[in-house]
N, CA, C and O atoms as a printed pandas DataFrame, in Angstrom:
     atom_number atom_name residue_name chain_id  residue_number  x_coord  y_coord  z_coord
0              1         N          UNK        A               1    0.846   -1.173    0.000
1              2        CA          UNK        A               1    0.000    0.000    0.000
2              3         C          UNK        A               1    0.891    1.235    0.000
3              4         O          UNK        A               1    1.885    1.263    0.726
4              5         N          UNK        A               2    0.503    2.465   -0.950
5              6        CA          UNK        A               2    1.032    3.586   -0.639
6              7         C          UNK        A               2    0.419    4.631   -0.871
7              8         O          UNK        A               2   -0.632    4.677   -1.511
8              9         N          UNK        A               3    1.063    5.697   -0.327
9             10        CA          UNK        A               3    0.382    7.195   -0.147
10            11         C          UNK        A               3    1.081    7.817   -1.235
11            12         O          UNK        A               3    2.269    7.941   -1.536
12            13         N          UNK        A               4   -0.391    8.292   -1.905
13            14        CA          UNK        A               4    0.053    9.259   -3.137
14            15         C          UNK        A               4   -0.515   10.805   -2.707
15            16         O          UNK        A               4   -1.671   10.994   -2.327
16            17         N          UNK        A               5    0.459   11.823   -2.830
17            18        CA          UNK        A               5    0.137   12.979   -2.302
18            19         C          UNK        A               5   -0.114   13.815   -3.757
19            20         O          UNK        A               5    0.631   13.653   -4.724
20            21         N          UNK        A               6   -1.005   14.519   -3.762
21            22        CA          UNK        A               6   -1.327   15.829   -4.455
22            23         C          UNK        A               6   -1.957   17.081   -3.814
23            24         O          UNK        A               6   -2.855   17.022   -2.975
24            25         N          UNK        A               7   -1.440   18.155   -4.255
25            26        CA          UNK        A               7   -2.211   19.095   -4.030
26            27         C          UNK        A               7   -2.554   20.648   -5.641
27            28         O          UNK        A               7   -1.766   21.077   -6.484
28            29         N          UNK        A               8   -3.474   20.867   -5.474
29            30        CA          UNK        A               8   -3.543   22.173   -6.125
30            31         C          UNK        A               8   -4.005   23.714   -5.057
31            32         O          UNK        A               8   -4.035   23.911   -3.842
32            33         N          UNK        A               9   -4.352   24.691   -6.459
33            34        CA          UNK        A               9   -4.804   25.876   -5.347
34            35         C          UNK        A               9   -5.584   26.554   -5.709
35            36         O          UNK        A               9   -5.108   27.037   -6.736
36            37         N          UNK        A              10   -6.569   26.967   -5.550
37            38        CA          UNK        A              10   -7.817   27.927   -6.133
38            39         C          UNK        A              10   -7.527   29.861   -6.304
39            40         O          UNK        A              10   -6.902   30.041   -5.259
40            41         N          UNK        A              11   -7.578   30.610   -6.660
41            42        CA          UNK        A              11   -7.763   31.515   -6.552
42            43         C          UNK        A              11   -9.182   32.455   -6.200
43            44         O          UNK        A              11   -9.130   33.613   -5.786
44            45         N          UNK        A              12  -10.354   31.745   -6.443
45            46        CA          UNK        A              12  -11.779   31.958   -5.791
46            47         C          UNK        A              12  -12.352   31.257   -5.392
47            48         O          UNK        A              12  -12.658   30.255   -6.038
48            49         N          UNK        A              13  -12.763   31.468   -4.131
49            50        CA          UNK        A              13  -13.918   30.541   -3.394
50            51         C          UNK        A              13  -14.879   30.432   -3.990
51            52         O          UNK        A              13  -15.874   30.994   -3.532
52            53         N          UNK        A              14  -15.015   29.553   -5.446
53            54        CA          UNK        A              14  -16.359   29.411   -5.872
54            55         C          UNK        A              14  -16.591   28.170   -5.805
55            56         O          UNK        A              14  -15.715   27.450   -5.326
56            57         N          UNK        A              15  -17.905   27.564   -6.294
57            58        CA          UNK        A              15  -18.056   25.798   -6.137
58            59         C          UNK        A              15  -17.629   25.541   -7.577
59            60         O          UNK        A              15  -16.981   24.511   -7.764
60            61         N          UNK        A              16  -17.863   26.231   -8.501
61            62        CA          UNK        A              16  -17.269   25.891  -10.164
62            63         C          UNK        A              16  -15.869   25.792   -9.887
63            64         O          UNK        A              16  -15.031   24.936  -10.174
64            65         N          UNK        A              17  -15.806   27.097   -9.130
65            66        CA          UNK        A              17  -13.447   26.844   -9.673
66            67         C          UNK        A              17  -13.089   26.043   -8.717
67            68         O          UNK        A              17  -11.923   25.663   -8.825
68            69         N          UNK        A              18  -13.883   25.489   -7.470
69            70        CA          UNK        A              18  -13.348   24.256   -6.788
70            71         C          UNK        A              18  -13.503   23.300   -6.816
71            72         O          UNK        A              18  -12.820   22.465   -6.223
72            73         N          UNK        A              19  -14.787   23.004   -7.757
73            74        CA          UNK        A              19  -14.574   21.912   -8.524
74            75         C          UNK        A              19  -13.887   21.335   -9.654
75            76         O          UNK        A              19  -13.203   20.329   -9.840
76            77         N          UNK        A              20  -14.212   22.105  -10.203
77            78        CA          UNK        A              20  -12.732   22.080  -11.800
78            79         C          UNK        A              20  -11.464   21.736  -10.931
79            80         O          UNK        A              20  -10.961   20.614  -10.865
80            81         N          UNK        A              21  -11.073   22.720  -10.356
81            82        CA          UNK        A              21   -9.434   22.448   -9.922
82            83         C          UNK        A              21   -9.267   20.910   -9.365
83            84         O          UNK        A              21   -8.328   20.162   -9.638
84            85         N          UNK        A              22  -10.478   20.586   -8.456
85            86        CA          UNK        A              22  -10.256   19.438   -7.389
86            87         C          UNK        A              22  -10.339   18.305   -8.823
87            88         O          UNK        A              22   -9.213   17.839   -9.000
88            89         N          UNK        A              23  -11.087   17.906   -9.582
89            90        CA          UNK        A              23  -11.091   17.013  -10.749
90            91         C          UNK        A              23   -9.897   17.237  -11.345
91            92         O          UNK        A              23   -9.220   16.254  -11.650
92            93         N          UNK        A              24   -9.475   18.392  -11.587
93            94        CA          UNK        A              24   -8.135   17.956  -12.457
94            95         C          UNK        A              24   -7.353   17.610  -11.712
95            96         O          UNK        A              24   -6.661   16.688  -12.145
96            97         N          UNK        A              25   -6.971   18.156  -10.084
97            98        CA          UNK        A              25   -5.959   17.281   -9.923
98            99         C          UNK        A              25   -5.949   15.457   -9.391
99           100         O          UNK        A              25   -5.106   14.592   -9.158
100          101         N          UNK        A              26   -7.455   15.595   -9.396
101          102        CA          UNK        A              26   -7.579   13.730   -9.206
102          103         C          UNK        A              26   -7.707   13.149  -10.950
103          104         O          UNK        A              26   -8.037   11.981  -11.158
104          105         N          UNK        A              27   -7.433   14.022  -12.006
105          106        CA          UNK        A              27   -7.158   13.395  -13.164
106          107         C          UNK        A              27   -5.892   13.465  -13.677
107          108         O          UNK        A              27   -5.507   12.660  -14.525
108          109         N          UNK        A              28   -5.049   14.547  -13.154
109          110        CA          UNK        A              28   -3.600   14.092  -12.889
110          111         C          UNK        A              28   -3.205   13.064  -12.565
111          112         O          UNK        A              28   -2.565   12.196  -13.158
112          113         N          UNK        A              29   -3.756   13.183  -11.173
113          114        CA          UNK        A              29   -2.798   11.786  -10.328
114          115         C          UNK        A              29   -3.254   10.892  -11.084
115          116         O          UNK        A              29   -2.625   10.782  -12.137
116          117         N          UNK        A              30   -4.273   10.078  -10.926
117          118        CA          UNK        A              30   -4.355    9.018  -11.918
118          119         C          UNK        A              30   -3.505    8.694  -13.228
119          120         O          UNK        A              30   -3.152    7.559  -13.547
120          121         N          UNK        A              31   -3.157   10.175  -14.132
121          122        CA          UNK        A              31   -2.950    9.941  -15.093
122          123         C          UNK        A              31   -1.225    9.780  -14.738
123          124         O          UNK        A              31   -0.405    9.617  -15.642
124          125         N          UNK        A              32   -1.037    9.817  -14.015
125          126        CA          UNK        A              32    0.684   10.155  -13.493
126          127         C          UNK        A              32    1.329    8.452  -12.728
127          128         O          UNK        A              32    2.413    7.885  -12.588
128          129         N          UNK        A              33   -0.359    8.155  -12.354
129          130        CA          UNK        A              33    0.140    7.110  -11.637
130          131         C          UNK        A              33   -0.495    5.877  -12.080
131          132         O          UNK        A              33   -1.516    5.917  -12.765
132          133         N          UNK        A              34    0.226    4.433  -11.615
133          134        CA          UNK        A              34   -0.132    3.045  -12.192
134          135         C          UNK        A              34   -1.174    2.585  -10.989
135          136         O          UNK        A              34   -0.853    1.480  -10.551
136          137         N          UNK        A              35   -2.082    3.026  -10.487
137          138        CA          UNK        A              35   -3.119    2.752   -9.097
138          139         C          UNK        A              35   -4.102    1.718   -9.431
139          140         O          UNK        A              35   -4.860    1.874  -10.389
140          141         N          UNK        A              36   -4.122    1.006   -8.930
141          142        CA          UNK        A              36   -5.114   -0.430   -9.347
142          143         C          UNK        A              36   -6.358   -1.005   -8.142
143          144         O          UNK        A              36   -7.270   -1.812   -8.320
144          145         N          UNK        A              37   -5.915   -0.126   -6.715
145          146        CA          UNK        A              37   -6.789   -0.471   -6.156
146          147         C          UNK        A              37   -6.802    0.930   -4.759
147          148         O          UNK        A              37   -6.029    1.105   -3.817
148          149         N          UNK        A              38   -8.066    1.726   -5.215
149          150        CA          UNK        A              38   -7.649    2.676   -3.861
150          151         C          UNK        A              38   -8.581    2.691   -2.366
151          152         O          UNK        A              38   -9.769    2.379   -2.277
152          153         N          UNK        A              39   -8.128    2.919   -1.802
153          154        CA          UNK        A              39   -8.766    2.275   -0.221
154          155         C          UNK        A              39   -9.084    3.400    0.295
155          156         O          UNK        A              39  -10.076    3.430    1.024
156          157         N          UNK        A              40   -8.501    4.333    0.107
157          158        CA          UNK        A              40   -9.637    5.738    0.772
158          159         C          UNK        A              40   -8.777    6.654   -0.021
159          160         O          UNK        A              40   -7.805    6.349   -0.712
160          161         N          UNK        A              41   -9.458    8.193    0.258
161          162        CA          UNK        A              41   -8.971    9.309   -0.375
162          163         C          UNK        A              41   -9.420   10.246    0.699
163          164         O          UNK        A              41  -10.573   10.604    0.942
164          165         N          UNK        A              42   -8.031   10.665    1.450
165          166        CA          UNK        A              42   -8.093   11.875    2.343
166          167         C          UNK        A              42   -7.965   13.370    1.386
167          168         O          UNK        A              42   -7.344   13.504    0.332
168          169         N          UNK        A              43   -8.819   14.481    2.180
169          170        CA          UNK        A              43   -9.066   15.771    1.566
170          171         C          UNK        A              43   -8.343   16.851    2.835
171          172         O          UNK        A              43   -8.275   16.752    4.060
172          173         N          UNK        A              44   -7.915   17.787    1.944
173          174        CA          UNK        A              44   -7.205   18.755    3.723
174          175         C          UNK        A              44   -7.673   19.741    2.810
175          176         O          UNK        A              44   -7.702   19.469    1.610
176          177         N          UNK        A              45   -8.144   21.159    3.344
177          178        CA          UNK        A              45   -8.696   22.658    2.449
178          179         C          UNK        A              45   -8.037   23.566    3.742
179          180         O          UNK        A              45   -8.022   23.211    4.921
180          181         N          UNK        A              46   -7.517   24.792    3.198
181          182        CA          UNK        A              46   -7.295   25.568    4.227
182          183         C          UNK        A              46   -8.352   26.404    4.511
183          184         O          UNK        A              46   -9.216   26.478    3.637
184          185         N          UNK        A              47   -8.478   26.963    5.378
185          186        CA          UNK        A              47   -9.620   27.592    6.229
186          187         C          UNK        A              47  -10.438   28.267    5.427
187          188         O          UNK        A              47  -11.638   28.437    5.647
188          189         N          UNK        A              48   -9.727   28.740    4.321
189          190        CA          UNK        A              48  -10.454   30.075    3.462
190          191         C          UNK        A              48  -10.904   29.377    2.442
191          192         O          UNK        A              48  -11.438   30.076    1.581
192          193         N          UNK        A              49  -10.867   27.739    2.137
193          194        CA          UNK        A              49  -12.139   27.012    1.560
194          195         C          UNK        A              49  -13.057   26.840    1.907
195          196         O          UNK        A              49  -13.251   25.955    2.740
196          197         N          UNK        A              50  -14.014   27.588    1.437
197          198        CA          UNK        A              50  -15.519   27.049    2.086
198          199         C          UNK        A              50  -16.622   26.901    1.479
199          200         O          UNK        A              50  -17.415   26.093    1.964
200          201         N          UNK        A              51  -16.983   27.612    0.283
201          202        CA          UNK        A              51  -18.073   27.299   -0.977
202          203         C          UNK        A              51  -18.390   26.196   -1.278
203          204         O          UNK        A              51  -19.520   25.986   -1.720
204          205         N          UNK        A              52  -17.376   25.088   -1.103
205          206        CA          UNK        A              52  -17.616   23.514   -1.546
206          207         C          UNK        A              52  -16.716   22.439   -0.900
207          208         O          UNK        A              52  -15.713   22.770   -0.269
208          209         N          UNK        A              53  -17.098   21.081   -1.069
209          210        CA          UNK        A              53  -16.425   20.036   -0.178
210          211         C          UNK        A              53  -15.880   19.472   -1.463
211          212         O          UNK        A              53  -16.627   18.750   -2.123
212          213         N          UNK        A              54  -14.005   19.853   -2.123
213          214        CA          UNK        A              54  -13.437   19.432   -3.110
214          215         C          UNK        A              54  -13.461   17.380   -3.169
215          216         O          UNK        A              54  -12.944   16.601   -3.969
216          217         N          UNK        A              55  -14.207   17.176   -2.074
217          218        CA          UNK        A              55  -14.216   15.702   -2.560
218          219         C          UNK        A              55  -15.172   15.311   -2.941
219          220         O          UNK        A              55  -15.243   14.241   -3.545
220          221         N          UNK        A              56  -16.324   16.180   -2.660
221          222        CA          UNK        A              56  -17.760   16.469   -2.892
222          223         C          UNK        A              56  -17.657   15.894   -4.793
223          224         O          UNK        A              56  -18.298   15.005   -5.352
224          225         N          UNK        A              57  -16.329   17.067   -5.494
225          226        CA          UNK        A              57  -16.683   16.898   -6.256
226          227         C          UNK        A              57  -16.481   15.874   -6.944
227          228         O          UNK        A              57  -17.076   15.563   -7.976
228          229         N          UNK        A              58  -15.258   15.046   -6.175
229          230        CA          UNK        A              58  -14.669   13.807   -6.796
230          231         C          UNK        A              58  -15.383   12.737   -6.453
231          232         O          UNK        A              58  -15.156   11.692   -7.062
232          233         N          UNK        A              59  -16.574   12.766   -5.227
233          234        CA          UNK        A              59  -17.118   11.499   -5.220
234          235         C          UNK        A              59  -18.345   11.519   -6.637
235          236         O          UNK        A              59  -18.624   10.527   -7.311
236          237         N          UNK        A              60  -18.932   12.922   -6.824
237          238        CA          UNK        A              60  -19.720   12.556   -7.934
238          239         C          UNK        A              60  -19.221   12.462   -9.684
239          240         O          UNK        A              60  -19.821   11.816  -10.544
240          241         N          UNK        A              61  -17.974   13.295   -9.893
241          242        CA          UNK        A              61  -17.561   13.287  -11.318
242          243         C          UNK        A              61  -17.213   11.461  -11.431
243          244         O          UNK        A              61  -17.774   10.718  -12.237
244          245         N          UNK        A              62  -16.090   10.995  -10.340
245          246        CA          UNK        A              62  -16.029    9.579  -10.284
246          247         C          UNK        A              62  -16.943    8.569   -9.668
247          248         O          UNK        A              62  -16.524    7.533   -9.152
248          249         N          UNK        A              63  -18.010    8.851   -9.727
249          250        CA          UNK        A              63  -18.672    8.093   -9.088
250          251         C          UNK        A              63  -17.875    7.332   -7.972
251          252         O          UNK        A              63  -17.528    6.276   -8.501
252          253         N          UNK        A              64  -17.385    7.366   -6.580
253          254        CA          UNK        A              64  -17.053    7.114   -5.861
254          255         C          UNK        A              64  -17.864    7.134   -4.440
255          256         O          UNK        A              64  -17.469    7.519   -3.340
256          257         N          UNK        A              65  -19.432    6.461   -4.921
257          258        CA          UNK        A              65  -20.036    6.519   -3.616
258          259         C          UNK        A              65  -19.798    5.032   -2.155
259          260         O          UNK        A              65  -20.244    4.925   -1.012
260          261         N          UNK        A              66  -18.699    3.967   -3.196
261          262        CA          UNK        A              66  -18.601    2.935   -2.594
262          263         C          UNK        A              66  -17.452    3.280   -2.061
263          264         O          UNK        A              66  -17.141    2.382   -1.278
264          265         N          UNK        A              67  -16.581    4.188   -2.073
265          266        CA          UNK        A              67  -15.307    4.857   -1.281
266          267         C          UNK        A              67  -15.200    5.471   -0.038
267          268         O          UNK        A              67  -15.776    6.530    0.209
268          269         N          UNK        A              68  -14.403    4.794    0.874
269          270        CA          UNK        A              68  -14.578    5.705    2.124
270          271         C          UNK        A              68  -13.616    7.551    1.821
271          272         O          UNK        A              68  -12.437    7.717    1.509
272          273         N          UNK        A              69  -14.482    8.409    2.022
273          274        CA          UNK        A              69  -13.655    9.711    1.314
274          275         C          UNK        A              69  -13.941   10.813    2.511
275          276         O          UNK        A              69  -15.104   11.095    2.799
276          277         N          UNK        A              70  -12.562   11.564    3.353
277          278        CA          UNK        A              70  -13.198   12.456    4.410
278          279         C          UNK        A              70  -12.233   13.554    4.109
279          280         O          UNK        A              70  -11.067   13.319    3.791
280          281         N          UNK        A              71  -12.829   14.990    4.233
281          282        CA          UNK        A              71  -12.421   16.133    4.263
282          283         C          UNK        A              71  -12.076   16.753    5.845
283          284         O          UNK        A              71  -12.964   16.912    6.683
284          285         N          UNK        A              72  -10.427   17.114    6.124
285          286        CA          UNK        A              72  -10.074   17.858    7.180
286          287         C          UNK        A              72  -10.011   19.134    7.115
287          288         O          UNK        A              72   -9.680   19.590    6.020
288          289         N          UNK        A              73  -10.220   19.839    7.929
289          290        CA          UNK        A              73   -9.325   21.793    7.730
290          291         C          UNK        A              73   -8.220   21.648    7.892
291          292         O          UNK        A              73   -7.911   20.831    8.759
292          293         N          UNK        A              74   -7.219   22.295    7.216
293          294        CA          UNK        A              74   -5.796   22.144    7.245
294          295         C          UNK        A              74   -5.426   23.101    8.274
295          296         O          UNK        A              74   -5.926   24.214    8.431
296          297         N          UNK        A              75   -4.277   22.433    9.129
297          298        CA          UNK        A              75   -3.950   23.493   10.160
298          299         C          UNK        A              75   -3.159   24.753    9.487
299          300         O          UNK        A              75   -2.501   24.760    8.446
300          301         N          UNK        A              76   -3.352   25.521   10.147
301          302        CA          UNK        A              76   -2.674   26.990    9.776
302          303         C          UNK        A              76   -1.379   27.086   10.014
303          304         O          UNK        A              76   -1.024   26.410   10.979
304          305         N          UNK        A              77   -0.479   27.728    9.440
305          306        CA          UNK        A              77    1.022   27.942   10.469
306          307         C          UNK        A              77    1.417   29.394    9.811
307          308         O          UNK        A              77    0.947   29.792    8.745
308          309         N          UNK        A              78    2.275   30.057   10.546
309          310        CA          UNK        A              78    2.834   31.532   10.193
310          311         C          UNK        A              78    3.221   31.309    8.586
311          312         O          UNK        A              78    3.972   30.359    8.367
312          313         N          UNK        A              79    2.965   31.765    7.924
313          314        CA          UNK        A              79    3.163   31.892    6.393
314          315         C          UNK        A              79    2.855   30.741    5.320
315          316         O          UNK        A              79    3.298   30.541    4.189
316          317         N          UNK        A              80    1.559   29.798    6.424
317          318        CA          UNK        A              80    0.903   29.103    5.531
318          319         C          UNK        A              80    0.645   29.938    4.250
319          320         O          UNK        A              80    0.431   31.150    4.218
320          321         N          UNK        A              81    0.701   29.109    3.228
321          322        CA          UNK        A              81   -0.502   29.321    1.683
322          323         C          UNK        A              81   -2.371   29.124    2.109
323          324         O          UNK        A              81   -2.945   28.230    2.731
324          325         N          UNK        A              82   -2.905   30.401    1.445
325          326        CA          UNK        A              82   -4.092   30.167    1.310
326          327         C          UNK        A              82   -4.765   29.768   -0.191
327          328         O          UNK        A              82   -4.322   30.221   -1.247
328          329         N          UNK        A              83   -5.992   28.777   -0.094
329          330        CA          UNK        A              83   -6.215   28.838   -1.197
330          331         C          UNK        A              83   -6.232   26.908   -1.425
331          332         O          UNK        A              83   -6.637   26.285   -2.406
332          333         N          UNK        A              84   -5.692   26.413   -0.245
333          334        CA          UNK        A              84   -4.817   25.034   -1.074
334          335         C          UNK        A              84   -6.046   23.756   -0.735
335          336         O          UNK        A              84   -6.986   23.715    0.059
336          337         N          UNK        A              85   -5.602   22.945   -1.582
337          338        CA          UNK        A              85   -6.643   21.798   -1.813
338          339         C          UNK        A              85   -5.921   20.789   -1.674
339          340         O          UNK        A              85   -5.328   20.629   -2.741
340          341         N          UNK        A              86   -5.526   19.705   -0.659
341          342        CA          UNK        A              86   -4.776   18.372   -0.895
342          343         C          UNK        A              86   -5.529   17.582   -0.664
343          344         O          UNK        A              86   -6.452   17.600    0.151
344          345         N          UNK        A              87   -5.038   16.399   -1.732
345          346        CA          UNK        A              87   -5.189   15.044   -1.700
346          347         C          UNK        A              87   -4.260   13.779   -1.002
347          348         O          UNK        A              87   -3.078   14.021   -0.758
348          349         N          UNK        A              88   -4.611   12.934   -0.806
349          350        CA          UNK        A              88   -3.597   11.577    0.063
350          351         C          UNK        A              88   -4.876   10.804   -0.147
351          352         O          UNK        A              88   -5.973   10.856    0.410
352          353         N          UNK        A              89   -4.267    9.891   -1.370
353          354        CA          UNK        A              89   -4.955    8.523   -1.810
354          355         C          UNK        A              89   -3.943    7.255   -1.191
355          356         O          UNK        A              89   -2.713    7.244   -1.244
356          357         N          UNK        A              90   -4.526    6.563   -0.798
357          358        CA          UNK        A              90   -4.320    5.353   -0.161
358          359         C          UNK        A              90   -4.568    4.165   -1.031
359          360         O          UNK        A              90   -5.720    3.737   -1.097
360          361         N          UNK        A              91   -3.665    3.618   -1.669
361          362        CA          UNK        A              91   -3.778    2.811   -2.238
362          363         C          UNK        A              91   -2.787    1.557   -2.454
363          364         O          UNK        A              91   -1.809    1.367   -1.731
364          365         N          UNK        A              92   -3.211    0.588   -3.708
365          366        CA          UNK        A              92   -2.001   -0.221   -4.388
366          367         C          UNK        A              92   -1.639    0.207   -5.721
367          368         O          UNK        A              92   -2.336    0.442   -6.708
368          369         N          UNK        A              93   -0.159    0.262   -5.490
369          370        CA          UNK        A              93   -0.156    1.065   -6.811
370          371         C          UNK        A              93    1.608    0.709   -7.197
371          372         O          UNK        A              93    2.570    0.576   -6.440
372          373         N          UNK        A              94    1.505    0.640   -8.596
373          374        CA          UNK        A              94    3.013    0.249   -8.991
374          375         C          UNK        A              94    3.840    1.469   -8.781
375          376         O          UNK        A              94    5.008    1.315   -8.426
376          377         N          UNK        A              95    3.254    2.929   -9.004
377          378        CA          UNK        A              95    3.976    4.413   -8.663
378          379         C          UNK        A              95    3.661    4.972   -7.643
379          380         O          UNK        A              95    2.825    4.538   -6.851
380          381         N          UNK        A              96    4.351    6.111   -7.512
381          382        CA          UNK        A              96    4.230    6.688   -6.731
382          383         C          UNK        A              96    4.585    8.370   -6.674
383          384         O          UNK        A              96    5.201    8.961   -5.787
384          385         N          UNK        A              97    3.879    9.032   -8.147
385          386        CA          UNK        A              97    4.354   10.076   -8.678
386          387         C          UNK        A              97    3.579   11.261   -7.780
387          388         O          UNK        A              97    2.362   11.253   -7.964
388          389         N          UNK        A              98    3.968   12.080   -7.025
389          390        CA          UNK        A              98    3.136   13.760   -6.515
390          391         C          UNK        A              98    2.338   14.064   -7.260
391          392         O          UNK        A              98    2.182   13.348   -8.250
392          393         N          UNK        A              99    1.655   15.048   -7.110
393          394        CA          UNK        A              99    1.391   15.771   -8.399
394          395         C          UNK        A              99    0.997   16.872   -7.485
395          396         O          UNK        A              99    0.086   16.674   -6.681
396          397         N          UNK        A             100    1.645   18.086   -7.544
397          398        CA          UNK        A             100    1.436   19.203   -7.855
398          399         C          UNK        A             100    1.064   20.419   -8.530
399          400         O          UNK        A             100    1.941   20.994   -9.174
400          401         N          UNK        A             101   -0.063   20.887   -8.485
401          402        CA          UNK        A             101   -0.669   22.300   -9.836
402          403         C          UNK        A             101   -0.724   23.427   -9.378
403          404         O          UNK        A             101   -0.725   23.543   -8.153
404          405         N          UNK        A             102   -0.779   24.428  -10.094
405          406        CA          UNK        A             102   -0.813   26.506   -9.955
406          407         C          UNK        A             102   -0.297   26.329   -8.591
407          408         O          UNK        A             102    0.487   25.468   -8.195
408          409         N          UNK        A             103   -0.829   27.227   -7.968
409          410        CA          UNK        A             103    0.426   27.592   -7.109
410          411         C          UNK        A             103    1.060   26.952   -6.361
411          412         O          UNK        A             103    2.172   27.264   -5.936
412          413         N          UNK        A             104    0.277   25.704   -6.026
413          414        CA          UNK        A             104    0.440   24.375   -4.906
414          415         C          UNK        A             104    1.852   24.264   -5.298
415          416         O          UNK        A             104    2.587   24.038   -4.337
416          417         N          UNK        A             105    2.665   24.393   -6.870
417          418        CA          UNK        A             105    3.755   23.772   -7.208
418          419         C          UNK        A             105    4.833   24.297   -5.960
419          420         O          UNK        A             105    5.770   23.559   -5.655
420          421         N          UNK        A             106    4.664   25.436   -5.358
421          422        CA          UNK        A             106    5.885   25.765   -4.757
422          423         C          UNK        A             106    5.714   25.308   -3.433
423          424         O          UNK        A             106    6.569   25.643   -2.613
424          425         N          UNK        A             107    4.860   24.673   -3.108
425          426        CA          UNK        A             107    4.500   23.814   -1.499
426          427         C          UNK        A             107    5.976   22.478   -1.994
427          428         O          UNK        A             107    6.526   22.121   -0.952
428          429         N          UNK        A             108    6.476   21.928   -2.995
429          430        CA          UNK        A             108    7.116   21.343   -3.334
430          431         C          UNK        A             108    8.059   21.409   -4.345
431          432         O          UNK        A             108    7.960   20.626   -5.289
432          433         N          UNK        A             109    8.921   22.184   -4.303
433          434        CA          UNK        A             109    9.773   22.741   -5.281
434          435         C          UNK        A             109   10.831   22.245   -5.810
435          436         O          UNK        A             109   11.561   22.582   -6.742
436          437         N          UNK        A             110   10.805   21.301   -4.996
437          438        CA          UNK        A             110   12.234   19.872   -5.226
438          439         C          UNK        A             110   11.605   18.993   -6.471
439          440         O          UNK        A             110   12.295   18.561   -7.394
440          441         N          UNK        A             111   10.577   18.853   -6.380
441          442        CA          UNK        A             111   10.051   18.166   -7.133
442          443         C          UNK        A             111    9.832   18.535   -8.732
443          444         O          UNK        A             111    9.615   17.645   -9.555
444          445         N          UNK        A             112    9.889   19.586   -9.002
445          446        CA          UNK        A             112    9.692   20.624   -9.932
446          447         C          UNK        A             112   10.843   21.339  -10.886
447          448         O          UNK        A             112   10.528   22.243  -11.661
């Protein structure tokens, strides 16, 4: 089993641009990674998400109502990023690629 991390970042609290963003980056990862069996999908939003539940949108674009799927508030810290959306899929999987988008990229810059 392994943990595949992604995150992206919104620029408006809307339910359209937090949904779009949250689908593409669960069509990244997929597309980045060899995943064959996933066992849950953790959600973290920082405080200043609130228009929509970004897993909200991934349980209905993927039909994922047989998935256990839970959304946390991300803790804050002195010069947190606002704006951010992460993922941590739990799965089996031959990879194990990040995926990072817009601004999220600099939460991981090694990678990049």
């Amino acid at each position: 089993m392994l943990g595949i991390r992604g995150a992206t970042s919104i620029e408006k609290n809307e339910i359209e641009h937090i949904k779009k963003r949250s689908i593409e980056l669960y069509n990244k990862i997929l597309e980045k990674n060899d995943i064959q069996n996933i066992v849950t999908i953790l959600c973290s939003v920082t405080p200043d998400i609130t228009a929509y539940n970004p897993i909200t949108a991934i349980r209905e674009e993927f039909k994922l109502d047989k998935l256990p799927l839970m959304t946390f508030q991300e803790a804050m810290f002195e010069g947190s990023k606002k704006g951010i959306i992460r993922f941590l899929i739990l799965c089996e999987s031959k990879t194990q690629n990040f995926v990072f988008l817009h601004d999220a990229k600099s939460l991981r810059e090694d990678l990049y």
